[in-house]
Residue, then its C-alpha position, 0 to 999 in steps of 0.5 A: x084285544x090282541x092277547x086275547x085266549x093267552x094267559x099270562x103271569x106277571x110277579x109283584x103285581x100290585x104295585x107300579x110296572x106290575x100293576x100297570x102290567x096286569x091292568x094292560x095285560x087283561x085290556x088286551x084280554x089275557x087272563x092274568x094271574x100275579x103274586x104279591x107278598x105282603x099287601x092283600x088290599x091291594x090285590x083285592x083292589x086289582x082283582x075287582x079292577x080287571x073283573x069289573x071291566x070283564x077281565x080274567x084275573x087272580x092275585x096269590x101271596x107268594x114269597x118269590x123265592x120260595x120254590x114250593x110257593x111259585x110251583x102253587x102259583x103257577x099251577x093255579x093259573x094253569x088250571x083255572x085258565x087252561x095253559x100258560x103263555x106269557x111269564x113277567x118276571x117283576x118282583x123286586x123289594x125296595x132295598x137301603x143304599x150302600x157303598x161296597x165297604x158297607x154292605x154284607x154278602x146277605x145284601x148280595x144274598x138277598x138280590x141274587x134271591x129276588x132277581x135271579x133266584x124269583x125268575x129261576x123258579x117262576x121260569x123252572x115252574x112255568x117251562x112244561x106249560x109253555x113247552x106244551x103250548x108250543x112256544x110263549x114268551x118270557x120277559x125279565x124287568x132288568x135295569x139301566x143301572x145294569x148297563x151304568x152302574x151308579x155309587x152305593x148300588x154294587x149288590x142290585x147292579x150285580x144281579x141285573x147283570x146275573x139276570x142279563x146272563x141269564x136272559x141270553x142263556x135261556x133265549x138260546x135254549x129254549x128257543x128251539x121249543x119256540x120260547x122266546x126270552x127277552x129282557x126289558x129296562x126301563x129307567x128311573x120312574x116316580x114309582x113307590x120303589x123309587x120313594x126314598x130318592x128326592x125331588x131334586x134327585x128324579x128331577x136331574x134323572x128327568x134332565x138326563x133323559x134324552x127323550x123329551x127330557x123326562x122320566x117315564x111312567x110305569x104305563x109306559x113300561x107296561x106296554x112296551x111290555x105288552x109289545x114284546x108279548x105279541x106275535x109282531x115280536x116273534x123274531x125278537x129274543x134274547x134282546x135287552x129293550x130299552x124303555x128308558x127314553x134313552x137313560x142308559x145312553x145318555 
């Protein structure tokens, strides 16, 4: 159990990444908090997961983009499992495809909320526990579609890269307080994200993946997330870590 006595948060925690994130996170024995938005079911079904495995855990309901909602989650978990160590910042809502001449700026409103704006307040809420711990880590699920853009994405594609930037920055600040801040992406995965594509369609994303020629699992993702986590990782910052199986490369 190497995470053992950390307390990690990770948002979107119901489903695909998230949800094989929290179910790693608490078998390596952090205690793990995570937000959801809209389904309770599931959450609960997570909760009793990790406790019936002997796990420290909670769900919460929070908007991501809500300030005041993520200050709640953030102290909740800081006083029920005593600090804060580790911030995964996954989120991110299913969104309809279009080219450049048919979306709205509310299209790139509402990226930019989601990914860059969900990590702004977690990072911003979360940076005095980390601080007082003496260090942690940071971790911003990103996208190959923000090193290979593809048609009908420009919105998504432009706040990946914003929360690129993002990611470096803050490795530069924060390292000093002994904070590392990393960026991990993973390709295309048979997620429920990733519903509205084809079978065909993620059968070819399979064909252009050069390891082993297939898409990956959010298992996968999950503990190559883990891994940026520990201690063996504590020279590795401002780094963008594929989890793609070299998808971006191809």
């Amino acid at each position: 159990m190497r995470l053992k006595g950390k307390v990690a948060l990770v948002t979107g925690g119901t489903r695909g990444i998230g949800n094989a994130t929290v179910h790693k996170l608490a078998a390596e024995g952090a205690a793990v908090g995570f937000t959801y938005l809209k389904n309770s079911e599931l959450a609960g079904e997570l909760e009793r997961s990790i406790a019936a495995g002997g796990g420290k855990v909670f769900g919460m309901k929070a908007d991501i983009r809500s300030a005041a909602d993520i200050r709640a989650f953030v102290e909740r978990a800081a006083s029920e499992f005593g600090g804060i160590d580790i911030v995964i910042n996954n989120a991110h809502h299913a969104y309809q495809a279009k080219l450049f001449e048919e979306a709205s700026w509310e299209d790139f409103q509402r990226e930019f909320a989601q990914l860059v704006g969900g990590p702004f307040n977690l990072i911003q809420a979360a940076l005095p526990h980390l601080k007082k711990r003496g260090g942690g880590s940071i971790i911003n699920v990103g996208s190959t579609m923000a090193r290979a853009p593809r048609l009908k994405h420009s919105f998504y594609v432009a706040a990946k890269r914003a929360l690129s930037g993002l990611t470096e920055a803050l490795a530069l600040e924060l390292g000093p307080y002994g904070v590392r801040v990393n960026l991990l992406t993973p390709g295309p995965l048979n997620t429920e994200h990733n519903a509205s594509h084809s079978a065909e369609k993620m059968k070819k994303f399979g064909e252009e993946t050069p390891l082993r020629g297939r898409i990956g699992t959010p298992e996968e993702v999950a503990d190559a997330l883990v891994l940026l986590t520990l201690d063996e990782a504590r020279l590795i910052t401002g780094a963008d870590v594929l989890a793609s199986g070299g998808f971006s490369i191809a």
